[in-house]
C-alpha positions in Angstrom: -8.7 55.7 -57.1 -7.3 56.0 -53.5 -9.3 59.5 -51.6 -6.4 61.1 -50.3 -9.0 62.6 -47.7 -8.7 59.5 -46.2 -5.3 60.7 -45.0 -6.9 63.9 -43.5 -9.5 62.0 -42.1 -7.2 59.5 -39.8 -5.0 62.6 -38.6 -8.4 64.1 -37.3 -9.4 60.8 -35.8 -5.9 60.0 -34.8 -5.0 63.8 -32.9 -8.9 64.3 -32.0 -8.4 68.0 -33.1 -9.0 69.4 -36.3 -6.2 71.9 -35.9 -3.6 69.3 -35.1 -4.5 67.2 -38.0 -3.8 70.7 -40.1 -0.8 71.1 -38.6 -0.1 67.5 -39.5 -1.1 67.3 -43.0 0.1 71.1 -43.6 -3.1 72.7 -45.1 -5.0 75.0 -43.1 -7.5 74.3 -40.4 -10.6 75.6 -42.5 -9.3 73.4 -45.7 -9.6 70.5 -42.9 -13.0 71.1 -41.9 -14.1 71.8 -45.4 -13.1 68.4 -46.3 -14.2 66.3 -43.3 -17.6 68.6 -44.2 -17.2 66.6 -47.7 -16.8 63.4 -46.5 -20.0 63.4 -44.0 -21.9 64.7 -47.3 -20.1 61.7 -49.1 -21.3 59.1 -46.6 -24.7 61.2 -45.7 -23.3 60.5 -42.1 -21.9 61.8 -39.0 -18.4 60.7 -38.5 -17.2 63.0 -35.6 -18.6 64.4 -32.6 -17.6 67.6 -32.0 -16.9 69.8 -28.6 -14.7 72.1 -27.1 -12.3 69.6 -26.3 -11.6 68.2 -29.6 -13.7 65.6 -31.8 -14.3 62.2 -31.3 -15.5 59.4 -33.7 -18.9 58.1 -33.7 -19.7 54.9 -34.7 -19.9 55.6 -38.4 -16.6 57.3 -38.0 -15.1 54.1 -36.1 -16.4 51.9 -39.3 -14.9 54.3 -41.8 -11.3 54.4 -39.7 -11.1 50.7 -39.5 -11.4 50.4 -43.5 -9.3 53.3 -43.7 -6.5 51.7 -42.4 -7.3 48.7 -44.9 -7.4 50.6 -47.5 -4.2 52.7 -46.7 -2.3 49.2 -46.2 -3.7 47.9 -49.3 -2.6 50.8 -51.3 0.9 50.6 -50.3 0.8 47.2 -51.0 -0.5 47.9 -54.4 2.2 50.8 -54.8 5.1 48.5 -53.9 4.4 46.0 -56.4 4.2 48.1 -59.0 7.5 49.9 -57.8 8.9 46.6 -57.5 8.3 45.9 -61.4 9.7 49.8 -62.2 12.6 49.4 -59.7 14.1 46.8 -62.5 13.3 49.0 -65.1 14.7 52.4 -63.8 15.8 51.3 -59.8 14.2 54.4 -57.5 15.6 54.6 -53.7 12.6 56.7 -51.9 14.2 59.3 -49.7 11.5 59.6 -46.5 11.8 63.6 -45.8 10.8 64.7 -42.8 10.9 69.6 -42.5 12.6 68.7 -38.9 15.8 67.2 -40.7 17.4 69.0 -44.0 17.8 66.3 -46.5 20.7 68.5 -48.4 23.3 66.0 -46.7 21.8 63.2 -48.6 21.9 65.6 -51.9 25.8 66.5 -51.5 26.7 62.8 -51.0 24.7 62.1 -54.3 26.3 64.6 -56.4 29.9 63.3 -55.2 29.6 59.8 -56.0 27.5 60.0 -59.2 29.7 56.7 -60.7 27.6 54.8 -57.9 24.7 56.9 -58.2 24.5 57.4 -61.9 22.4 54.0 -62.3 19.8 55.0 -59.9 17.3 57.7 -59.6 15.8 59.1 -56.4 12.0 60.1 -54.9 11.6 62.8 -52.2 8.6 61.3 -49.9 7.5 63.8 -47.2 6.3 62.4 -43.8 5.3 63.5 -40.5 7.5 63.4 -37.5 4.4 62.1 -35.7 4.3 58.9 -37.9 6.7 56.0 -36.9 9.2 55.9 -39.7 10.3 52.6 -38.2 7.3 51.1 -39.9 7.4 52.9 -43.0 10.6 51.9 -43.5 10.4 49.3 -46.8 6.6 50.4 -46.5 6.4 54.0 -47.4 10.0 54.7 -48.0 13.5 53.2 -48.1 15.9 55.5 -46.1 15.4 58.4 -43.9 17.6 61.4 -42.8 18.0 61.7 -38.7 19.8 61.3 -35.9 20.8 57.6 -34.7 21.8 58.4 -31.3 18.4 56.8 -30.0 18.5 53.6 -32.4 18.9 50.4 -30.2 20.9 47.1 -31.9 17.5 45.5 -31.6 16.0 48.1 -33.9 17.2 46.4 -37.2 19.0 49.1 -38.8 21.9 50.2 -40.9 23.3 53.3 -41.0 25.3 55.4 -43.1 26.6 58.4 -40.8 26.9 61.8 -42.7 28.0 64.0 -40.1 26.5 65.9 -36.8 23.7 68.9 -35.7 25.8 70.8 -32.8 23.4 71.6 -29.8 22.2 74.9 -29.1 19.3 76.9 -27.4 16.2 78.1 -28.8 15.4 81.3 -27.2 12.2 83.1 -27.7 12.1 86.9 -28.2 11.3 88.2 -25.2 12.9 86.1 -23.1 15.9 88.2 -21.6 18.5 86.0 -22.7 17.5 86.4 -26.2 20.1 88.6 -28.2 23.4 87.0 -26.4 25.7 85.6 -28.9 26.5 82.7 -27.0 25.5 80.9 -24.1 26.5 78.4 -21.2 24.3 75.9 -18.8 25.4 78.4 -15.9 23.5 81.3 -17.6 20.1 79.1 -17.6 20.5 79.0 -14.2 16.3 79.9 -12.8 15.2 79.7 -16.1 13.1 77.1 -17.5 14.8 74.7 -19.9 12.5 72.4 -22.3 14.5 69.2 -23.5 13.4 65.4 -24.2 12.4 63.4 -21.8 14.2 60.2 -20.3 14.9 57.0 -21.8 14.7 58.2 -25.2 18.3 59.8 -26.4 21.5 58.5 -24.2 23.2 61.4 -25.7 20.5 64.0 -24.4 20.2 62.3 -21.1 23.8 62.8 -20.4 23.0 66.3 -20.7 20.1 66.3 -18.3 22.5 63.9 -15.7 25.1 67.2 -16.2 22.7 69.9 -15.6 20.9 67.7 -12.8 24.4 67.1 -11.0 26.1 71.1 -11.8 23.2 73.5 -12.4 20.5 71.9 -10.4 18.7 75.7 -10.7 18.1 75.1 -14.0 14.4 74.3 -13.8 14.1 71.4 -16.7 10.8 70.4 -18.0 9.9 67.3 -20.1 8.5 68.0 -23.5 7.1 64.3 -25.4 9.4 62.0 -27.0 10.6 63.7 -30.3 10.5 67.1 -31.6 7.4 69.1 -33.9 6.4 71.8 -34.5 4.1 72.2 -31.6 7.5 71.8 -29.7 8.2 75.0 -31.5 5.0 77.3 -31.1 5.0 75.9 -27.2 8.1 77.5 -26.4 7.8 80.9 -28.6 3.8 81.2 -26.8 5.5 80.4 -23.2 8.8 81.9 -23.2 10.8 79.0 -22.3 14.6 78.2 -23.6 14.5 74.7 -25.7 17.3 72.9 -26.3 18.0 72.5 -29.6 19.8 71.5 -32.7 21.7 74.2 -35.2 19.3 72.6 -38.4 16.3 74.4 -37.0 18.0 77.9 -36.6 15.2 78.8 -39.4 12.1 77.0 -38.3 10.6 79.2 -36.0 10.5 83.4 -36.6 10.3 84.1 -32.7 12.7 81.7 -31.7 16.7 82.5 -31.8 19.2 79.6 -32.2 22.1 80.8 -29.8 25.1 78.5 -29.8 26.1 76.6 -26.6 29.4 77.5 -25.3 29.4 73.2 -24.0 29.9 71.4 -27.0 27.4 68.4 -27.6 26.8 67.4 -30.4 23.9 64.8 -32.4 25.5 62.5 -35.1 23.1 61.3 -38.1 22.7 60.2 -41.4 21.0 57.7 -43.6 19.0 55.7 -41.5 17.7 51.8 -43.5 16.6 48.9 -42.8 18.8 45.7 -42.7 15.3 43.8 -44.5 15.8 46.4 -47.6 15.7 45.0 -51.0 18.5 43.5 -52.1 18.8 46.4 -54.9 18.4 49.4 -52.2 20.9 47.5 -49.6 23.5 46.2 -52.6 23.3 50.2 -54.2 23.3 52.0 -50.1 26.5 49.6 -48.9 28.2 50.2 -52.3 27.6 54.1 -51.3 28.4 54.1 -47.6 32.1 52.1 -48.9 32.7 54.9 -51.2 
């Protein structure tokens, strides 16, 4: 049977940092180190070298991460044959959940169209926003829940919108904003603001262009191309203001979602691909007419 410490042991190799993979896999860094501990046993080998800046593969480690990535392919493989033989039998559309993005839309749009849905059954399939659910897509899952402002037309997706995350500003505890009931780009004015880089959302770089142009004291700094929950912990450790979206209000204790007086907001929904089964496209068209 598939080692699902296989999955623990390509974050590691993957982030180079045995508390980043914890954070990844969500189990705790000493569970990590217990079982990479397990592995080397398993092997009687060294498969990291270890320092203060993180951990590195050694050659034993670059064999095992190579056939790791076989085996990983080969299992899905494996998986979605056999799915493809029950989807027949009882059809399943695998919902890819990701903690960043509340799948409860999805759930509301299910229970109000059961004569569509009443044929077909569903699987919650959690993933990492570190992973690339462009290529899980048909591989790991079938649809995901997020925002589409940042899908091109060369992407090859459909989408089935299902409404939109309002902006706002994540403001750690002690910063002296925190508290306010509301607040405005001009009251951000020399502070620092973290938001996504360039290039990424046209939506958020319309924002950046407005504060660039009309609140140019606003001292902006890049954070990497999508949102964890290292985006998170970065700002509550360093006191900076993120801007955010209203589904996170609960995701971080020492962070405070205040609503932004300019209104922006992030559309999204049911994100697929337009090389879906027949079955999943015939049953998500069917819903996205109803």
């Amino acid at each position: 049977m598939y080692n699902k410490d296989l999955d623990i042991f390509k974050a590691v190799a993957e982030t180079g940092s045995f508390s980043k993979a914890a954070q990844k896999c969500f189990i705790t860094h000493t569970a990590v180190i217990k079982k990479m501990g397990n592995l080397e046993t398993h092997f009687s080998a060294t498969l990291f070298h270890r320092s203060t800046r993180g951990v590195t593969l050694t050659t034993e480690g670059q064999i095992l991460y190579h056939h790791t990535l076989e085996i990983m392919d080969f299992a899905s493989k494996a998986i979605a044959e056999i799915e493809a033989v029950q989807h027949k039998k009882h059809p399943i559309l695998r919902i890819g959940c990701s903690f960043m993005y509340p799948i409860d839309p999805f759930i509301l749009l299910w229970n109000r169209n059961l004569s569509v849905t009443a044929n077909m059954q569903f699987r919650i399939i959690p993933f990492s926003e570190d992973e690339s659910y462009k290529k899980l897509l048909n591989n790991k899952f079938d649809c995901i829940i997020s925002p589409y402002n940042h899908f091109r037309a060369t992407d090859n997706i459909s989408i089935l919108p299902l409404g939109s995350y309002h902006f706002c500003l994540a403001v750690p505890i002690q910063h002296p904003l925190h508290g306010l009931s509301q607040l405005s780009f001009k009251d951000l004015e020399g502070h620092r603001l973290r938001m996504m880089i360039t290039g990424i959302s046209p939506l958020n770089d319309n924002i950046r262009n407005h504060l660039v142009t009309h609140h140019p004291q606003i001292n902006i700094v890049d954070i990497q191309d999508h949102y964890n929950m290292d985006t998170f912990n970065d700002c509550a450790e360093s006191g900076d203001i993120l801007l955010s979206l209203d589904c996170w209000q609960q995701i971080h204790p020492a962070l405070l979602s205040i609503p932004l007086e300019e209104s922006y907001e992030m559309p999204y929904g049911l994100i697929y691909s337009k090389e879906s089964p027949p079955n999943v496209l015939s049953f998500l068209e069917q819903l996205k007419t109803e």
